[in-house]
DOSE-64396 format. One record per residue: residue number from 1; residue in three letters; y negated, x, z of N, C-alpha, C, O, CB in turn. Coordinates in steps of 0.05 Angstrom, whole numbers. Each point is the difference from the previous one (the first is absolute). Glycine has a CB too. Layout:
N
n_res_n_yy_n_xx_n_zz_ca_yy_ca_xx_ca_zz_c_yy_c_xx_c_zz_o_yy_o_xx_o_zz_cb_yy_cb_xx_cb_zz
NUM_ALA_Y_X_Z_Y_X_Z_Y_X_Z_Y_X_Z_Y_X_Z
...
This chain:
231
n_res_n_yy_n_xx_n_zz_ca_yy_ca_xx_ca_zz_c_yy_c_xx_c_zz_o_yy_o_xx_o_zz_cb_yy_cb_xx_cb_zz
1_UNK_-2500_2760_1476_-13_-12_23_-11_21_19_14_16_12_19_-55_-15
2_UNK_-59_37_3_-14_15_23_4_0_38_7_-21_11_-38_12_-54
3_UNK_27_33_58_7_-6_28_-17_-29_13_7_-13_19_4_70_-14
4_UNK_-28_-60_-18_-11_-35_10_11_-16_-17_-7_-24_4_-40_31_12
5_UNK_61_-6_-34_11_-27_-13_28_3_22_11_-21_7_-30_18_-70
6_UNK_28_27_73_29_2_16_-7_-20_24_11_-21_5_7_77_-17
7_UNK_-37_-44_24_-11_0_27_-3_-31_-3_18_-9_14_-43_60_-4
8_UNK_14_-69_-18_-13_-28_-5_29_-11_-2_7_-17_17_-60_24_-45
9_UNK_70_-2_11_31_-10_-9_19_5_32_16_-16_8_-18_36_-73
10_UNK_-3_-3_75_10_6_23_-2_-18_19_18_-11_13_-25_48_-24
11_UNK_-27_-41_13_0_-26_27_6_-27_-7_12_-15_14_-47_37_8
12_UNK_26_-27_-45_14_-25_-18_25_-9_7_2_-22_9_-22_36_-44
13_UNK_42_3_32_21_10_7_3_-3_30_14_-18_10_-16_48_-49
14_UNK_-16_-11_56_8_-1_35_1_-32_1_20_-10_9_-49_58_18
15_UNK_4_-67_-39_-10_-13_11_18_-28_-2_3_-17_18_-46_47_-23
16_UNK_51_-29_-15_22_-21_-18_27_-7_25_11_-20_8_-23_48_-71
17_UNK_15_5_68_20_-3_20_2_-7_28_22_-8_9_-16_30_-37
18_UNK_-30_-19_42_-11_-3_17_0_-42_2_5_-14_19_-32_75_-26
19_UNK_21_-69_-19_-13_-28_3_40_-4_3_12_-13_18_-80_0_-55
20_UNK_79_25_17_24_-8_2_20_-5_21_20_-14_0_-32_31_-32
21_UNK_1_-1_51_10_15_25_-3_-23_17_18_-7_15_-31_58_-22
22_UNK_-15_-66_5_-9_-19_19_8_-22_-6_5_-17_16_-38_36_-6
23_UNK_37_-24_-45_8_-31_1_41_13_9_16_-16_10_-66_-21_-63
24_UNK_52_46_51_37_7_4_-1_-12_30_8_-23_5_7_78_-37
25_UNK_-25_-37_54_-1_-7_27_-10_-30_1_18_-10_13_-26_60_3
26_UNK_-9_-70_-22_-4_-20_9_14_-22_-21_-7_-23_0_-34_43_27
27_UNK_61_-8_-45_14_-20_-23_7_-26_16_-9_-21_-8_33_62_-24
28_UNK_-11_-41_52_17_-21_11_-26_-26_6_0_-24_-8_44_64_33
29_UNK_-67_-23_-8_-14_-18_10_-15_-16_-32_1_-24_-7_-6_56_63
30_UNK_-7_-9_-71_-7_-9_-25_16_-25_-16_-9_-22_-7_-5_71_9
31_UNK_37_-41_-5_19_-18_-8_-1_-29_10_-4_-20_-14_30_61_10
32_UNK_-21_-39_43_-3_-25_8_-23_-23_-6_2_-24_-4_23_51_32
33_UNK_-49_-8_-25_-17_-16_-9_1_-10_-31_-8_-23_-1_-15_45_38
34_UNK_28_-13_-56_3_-4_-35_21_-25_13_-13_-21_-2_10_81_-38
35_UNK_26_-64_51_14_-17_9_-17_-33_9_2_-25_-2_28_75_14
36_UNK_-43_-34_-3_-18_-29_23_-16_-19_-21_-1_-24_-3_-15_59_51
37_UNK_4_-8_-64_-25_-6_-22_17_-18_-23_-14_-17_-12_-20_70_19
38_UNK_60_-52_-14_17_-7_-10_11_-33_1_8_-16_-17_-5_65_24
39_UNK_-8_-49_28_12_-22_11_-23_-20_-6_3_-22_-11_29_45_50
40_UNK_-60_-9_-29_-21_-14_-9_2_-12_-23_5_-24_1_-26_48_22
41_UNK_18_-10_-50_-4_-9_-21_24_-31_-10_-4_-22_-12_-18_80_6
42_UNK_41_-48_16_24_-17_2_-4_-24_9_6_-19_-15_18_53_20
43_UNK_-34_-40_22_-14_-22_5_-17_-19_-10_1_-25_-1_9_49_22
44_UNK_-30_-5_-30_-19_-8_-20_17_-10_-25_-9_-22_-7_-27_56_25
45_UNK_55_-25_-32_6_-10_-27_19_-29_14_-3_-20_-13_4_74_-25
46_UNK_16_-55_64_5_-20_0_-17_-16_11_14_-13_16_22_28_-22
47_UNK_-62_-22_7_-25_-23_6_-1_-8_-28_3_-23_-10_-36_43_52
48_UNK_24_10_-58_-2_-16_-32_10_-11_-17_-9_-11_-20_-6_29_22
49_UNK_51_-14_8_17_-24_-6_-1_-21_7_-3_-19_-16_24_41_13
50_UNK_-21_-27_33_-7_-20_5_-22_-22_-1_4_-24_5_22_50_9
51_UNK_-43_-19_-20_-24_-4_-21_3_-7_-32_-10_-18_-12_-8_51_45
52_UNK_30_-18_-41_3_-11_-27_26_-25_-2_2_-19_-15_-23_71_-4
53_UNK_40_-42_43_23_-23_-9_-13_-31_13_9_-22_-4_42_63_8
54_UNK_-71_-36_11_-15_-25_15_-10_-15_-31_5_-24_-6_-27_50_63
55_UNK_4_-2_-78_-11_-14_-19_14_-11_-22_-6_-20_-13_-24_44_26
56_UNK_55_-6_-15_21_-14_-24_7_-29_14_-4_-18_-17_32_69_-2
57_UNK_-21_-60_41_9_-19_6_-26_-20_-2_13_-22_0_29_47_26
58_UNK_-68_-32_-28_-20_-8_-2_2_-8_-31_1_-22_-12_-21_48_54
59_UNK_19_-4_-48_1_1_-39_24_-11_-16_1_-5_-24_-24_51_29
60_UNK_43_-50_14_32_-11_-6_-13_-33_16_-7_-17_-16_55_73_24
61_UNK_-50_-59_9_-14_-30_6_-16_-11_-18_10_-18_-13_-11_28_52
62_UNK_-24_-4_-43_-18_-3_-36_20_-10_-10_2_-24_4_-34_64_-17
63_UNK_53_-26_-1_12_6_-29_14_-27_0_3_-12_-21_4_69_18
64_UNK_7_-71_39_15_-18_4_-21_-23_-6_3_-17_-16_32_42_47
65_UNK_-55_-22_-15_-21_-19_-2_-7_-16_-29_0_-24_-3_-15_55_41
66_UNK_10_-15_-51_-15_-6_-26_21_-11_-18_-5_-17_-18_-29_54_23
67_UNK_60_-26_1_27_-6_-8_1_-35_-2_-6_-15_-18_27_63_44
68_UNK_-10_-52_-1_-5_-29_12_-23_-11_-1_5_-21_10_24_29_16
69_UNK_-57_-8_-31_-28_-10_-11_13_-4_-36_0_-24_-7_-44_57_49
70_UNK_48_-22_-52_6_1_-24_25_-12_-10_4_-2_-25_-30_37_31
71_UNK_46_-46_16_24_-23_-5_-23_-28_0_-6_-18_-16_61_46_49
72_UNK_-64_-20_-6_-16_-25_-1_-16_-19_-14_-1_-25_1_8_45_22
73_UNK_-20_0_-41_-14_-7_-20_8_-8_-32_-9_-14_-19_-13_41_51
74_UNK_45_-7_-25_16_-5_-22_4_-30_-2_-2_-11_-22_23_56_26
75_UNK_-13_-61_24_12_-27_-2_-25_-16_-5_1_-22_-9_42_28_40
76_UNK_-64_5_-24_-27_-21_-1_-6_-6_-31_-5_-22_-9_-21_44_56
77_UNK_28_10_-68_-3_-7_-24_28_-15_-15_-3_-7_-23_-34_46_24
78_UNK_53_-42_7_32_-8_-17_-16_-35_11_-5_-17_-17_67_70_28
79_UNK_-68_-59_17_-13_-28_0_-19_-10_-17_-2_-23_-9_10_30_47
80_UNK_-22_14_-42_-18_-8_-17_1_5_-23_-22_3_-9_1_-2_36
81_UNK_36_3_-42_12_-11_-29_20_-21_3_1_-20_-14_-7_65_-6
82_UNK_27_-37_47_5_-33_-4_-14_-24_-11_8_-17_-16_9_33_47
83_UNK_-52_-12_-10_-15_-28_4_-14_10_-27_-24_-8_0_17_-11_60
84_UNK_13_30_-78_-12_-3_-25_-32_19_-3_-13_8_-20_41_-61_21
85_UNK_-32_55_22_-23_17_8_-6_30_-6_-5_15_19_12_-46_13
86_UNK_-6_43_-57_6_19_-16_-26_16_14_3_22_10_26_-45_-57
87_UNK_-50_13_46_-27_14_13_2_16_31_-7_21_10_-19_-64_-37
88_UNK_42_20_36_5_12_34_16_21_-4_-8_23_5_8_-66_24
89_UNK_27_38_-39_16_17_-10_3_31_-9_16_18_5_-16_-59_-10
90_UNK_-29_38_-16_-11_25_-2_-19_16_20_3_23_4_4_-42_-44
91_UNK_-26_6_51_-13_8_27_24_9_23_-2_23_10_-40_-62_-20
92_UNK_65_20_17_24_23_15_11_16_-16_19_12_9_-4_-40_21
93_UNK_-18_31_-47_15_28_-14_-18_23_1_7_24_-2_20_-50_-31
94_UNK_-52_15_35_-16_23_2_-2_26_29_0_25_4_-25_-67_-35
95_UNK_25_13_48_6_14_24_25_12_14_1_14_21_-32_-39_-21
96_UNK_47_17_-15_24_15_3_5_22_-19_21_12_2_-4_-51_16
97_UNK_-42_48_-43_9_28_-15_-24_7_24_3_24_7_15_-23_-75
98_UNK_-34_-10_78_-20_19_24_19_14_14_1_24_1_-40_-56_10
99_UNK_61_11_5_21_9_15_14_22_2_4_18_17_-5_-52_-20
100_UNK_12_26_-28_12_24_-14_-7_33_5_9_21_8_-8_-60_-38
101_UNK_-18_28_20_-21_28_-3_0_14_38_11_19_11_-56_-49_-63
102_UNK_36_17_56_3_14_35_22_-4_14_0_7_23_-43_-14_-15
103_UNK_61_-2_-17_25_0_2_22_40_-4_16_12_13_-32_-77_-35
104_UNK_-1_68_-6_11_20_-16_-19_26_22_9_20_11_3_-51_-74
105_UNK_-30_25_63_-12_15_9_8_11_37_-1_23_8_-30_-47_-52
106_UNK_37_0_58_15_6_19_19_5_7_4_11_22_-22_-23_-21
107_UNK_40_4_-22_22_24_-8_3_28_-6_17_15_8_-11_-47_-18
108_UNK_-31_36_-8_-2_21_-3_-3_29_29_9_23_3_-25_-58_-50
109_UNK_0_19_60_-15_13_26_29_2_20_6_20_14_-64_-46_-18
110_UNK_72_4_3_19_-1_20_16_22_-9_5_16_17_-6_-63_-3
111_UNK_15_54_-47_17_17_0_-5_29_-5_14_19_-5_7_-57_-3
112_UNK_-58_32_10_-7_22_12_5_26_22_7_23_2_-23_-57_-21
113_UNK_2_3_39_17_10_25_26_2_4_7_18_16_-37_-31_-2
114_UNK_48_-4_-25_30_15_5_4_25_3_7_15_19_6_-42_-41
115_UNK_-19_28_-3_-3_30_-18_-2_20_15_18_16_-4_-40_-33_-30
116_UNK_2_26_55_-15_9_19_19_0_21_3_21_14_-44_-37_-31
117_UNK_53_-5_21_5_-2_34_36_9_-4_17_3_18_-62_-54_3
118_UNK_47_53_-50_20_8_0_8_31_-2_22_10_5_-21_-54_-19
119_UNK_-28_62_3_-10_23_-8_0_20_33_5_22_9_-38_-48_-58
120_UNK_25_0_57_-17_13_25_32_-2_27_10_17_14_-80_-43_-31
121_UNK_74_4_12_32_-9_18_16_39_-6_2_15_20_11_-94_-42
122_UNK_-5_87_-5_17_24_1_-17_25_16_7_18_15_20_-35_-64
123_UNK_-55_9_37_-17_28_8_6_12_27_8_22_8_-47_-39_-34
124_UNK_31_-9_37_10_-3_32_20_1_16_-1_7_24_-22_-25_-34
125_UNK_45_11_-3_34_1_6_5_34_-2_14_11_17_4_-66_-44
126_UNK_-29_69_7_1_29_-16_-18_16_29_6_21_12_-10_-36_-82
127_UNK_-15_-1_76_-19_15_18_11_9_26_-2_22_11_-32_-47_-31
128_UNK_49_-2_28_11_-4_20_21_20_-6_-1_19_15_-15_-66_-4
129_UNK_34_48_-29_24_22_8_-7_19_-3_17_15_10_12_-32_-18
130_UNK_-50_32_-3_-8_23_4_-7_4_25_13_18_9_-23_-17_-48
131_UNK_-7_-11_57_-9_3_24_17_7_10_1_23_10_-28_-48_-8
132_UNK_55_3_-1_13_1_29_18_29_-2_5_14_20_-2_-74_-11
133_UNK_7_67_-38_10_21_-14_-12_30_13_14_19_7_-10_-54_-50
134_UNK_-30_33_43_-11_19_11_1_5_27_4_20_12_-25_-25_-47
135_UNK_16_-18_44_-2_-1_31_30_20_12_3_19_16_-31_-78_-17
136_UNK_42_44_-15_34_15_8_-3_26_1_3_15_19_26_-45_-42
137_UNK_-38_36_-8_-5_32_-2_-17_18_27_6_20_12_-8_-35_-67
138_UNK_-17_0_56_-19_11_18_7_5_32_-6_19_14_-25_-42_-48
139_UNK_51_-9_40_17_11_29_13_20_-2_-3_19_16_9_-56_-1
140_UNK_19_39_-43_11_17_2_-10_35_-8_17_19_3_11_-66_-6
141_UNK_-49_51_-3_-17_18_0_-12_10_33_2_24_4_-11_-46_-57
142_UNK_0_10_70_-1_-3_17_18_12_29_-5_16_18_-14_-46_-54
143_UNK_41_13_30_20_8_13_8_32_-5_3_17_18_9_-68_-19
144_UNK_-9_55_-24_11_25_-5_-25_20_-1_4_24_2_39_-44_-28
145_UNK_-71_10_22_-13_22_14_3_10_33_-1_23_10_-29_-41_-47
146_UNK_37_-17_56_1_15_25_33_19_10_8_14_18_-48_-58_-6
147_UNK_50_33_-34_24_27_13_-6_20_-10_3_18_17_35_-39_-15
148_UNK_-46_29_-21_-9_23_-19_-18_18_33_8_18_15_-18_-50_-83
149_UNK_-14_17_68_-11_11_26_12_12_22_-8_21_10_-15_-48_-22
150_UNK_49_8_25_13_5_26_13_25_-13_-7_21_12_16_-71_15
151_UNK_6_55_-46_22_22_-16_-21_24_8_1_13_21_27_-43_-71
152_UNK_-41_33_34_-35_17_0_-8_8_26_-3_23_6_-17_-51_-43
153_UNK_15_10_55_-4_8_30_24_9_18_-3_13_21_-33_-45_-26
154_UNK_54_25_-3_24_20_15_12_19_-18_17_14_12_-3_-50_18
155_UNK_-16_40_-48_-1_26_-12_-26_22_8_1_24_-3_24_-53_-34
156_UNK_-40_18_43_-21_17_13_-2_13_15_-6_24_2_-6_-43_-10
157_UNK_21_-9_33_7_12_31_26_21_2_7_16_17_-26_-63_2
158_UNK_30_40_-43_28_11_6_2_32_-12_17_17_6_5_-69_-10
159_UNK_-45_52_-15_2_31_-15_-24_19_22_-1_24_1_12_-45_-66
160_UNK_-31_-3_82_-16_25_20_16_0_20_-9_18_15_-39_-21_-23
161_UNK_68_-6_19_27_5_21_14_16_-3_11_9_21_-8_-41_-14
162_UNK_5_43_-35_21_17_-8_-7_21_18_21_9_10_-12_-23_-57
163_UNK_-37_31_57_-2_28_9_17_-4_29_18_15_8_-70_0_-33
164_UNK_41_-42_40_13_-4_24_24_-3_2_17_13_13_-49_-26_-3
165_UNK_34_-12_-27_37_1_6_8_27_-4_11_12_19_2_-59_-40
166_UNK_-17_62_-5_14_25_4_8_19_27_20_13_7_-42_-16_-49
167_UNK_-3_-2_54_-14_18_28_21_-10_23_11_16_15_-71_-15_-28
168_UNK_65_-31_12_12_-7_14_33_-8_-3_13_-10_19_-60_3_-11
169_UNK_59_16_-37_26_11_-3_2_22_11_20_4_14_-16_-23_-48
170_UNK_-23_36_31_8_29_6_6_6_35_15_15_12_-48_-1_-59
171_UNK_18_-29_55_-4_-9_34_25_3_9_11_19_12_-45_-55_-12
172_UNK_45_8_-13_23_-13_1_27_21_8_12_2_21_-37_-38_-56
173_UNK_27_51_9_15_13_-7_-5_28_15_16_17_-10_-11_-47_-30
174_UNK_-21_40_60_0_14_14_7_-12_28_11_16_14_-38_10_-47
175_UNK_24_-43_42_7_-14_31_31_-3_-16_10_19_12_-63_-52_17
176_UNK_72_24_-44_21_-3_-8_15_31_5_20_9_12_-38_-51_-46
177_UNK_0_51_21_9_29_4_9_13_27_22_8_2_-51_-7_-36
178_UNK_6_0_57_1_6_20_21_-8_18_14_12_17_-54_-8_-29
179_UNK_38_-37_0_22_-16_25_32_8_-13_19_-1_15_-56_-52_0
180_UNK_40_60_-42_28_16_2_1_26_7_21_13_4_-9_-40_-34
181_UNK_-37_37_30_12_28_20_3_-5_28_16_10_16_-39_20_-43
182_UNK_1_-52_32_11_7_37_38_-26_1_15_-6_20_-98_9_15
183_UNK_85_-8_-53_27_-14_11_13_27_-7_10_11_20_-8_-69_-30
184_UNK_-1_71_-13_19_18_9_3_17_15_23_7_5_-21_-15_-31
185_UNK_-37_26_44_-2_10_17_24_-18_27_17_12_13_-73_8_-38
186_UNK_52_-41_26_11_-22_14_28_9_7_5_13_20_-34_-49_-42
187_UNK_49_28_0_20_6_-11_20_11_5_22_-9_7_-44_4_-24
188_UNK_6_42_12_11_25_5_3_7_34_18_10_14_-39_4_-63
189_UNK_-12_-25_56_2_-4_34_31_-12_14_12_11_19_-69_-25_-24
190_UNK_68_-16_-14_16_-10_12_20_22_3_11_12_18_-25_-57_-32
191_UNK_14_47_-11_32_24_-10_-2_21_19_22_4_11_-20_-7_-65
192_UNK_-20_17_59_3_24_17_4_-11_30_11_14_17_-42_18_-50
193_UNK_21_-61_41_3_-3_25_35_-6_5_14_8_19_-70_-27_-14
194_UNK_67_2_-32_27_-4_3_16_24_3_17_2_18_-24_-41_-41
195_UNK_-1_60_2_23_30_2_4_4_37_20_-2_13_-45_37_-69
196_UNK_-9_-26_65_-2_23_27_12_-34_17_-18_-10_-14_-39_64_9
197_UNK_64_-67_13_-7_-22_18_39_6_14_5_7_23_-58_-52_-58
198_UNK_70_40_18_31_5_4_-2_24_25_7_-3_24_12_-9_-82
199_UNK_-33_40_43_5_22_13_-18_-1_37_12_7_20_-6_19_-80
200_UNK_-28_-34_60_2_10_26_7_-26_4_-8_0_24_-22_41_-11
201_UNK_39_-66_-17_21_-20_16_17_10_23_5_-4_23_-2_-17_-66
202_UNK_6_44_12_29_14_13_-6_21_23_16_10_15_9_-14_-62
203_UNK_-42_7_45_-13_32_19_1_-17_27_20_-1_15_-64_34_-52
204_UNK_18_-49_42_4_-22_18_19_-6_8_3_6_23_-28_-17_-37
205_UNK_43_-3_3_31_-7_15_11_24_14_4_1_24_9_-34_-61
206_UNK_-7_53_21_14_25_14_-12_12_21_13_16_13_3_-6_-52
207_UNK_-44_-15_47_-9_8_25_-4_-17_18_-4_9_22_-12_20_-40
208_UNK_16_-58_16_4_-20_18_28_8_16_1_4_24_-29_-41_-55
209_UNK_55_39_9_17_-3_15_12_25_8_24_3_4_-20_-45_-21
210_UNK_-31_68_21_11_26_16_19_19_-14_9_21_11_-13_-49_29
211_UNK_10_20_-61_14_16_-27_-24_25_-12_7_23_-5_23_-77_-14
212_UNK_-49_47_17_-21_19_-11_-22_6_19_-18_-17_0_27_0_-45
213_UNK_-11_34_60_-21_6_12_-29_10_-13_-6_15_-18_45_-9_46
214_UNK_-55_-22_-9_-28_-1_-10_-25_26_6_-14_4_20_29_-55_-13
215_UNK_-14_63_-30_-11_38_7_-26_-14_13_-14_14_15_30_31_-65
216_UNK_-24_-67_47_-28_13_20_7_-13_33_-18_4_17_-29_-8_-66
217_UNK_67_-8_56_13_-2_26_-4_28_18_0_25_-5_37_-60_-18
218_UNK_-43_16_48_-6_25_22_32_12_8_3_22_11_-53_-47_15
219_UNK_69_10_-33_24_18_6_9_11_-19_22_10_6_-10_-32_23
220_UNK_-18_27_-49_9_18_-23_-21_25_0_0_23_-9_22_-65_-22
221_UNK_-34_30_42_-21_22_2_14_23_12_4_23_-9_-45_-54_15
222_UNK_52_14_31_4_15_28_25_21_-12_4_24_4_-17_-70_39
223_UNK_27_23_-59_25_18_-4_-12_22_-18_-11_10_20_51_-50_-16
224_UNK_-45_52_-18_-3_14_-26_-14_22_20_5_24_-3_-11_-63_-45
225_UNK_-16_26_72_-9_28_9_14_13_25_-7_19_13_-39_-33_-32
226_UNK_69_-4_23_30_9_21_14_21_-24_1_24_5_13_-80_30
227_UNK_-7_49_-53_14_21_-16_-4_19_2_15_19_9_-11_-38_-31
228_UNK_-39_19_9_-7_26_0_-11_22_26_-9_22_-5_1_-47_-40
229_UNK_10_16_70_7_8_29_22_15_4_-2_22_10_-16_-58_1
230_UNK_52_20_-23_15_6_13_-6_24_-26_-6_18_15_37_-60_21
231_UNK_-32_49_-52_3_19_-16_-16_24_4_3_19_-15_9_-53_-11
């Protein structure tokens, strides 16, 4: 194979897939319609039942008709051999093998149409469960295309989020961070305020009640520079 027999096989190829591509995306709608076109035809075959079972019953009337024309006659010729009348006799027999004859013949036609309306009765029953068969299929096709979609679109949103959420774990986990250092900054504050807090309690008390004199007092002062006078 030459690079133009490749090249020609190639777009053949693009092109095949391409058509494929388009009937895939509009299958559902495609489908619905084959459905409709379906329903149509369906309709149509049940008019032409009803149509033909209109004519069997026409052709079954005949068949009764000619039936009872042909008792009748029957009794007209049995009279007329009674009355000896062999001529008449034969003249109604004639018309009753006429009878006959389109008798047979309208039987024939009627179980014709049976035939037909009975052909046509399963075609239709068959048609019908296929339809509705499909129909099922087709909701349930349907349905599970639109979850398929929702699954698909939050998997989407959810895999271009991943950079942020990450961004905003990491956030997270630094303000987490911070706020246990400043509690323990917190903490240690308490602890050191509890140790020093006892001691000058005690300092305080002992110079309230004149037990500890206070070095920056103007009389500790006076005295300290009397000492060093008398000395």
């Amino acid at each position: 194979m030459n690079v133009w027999s490749k090249m020609l096989t190639a777009l053949r190829g693009g092109a095949n897939e391409v058509g494929e591509a388009v009937v895939d995306s509009q299958a559902l709608r495609i489908l619905d319609q084959e459905i409709r076109d379906a329903d149509v035809e369906l309709r149509k075959s049940k008019e032409a039942l009803a149509e033909i079972m209109a004519k069997q019953k026409l052709a079954s009337d005949k068949v009764n008709k000619s039936a009872a024309s042909i008792a009748e006659y029957e009794q007209y010729a049995l009279k007329a051999l009674d009355a000896g009348n062999e001529t008449l006799a034969k003249e109604v027999a004639e018309k009753i093998a006429n009878l006959e004859i389109e008798q047979a013949s309208e039987r024939e036609q009627a179980e014709g149409f049976a035939a037909s309306v009975a052909q046509l009765r399963k075609a239709v029953t068959q048609a019908e469960g296929n339809i509705k068969r499909l129909k099922q299929q087709v909701d349930t096709v349907k349905a599970t295309e639109s979850v398929q979609k929702a699954q698909m679109a939050v998997a989407q949103r959810y895999g271009g989020s991943q950079a942020k959420l990450q961004t905003a774990v990491e956030s997270l986990e630094r303000i987490k961070q911070k706020q246990a250092e400043r509690a323990a900054k917190m903490e240690a504050s308490a602890e050191l305020a509890a140790t020093s807090a006892p001691h000058d309690s005690l300092e305080a008390k002992l110079r309230a009640a004149g037990i500890k004199a206070d070095n920056a007092s103007a009389d500790s002062v006076l005295a300290r520079l009397k000492d060093k006078s008398k000395a």
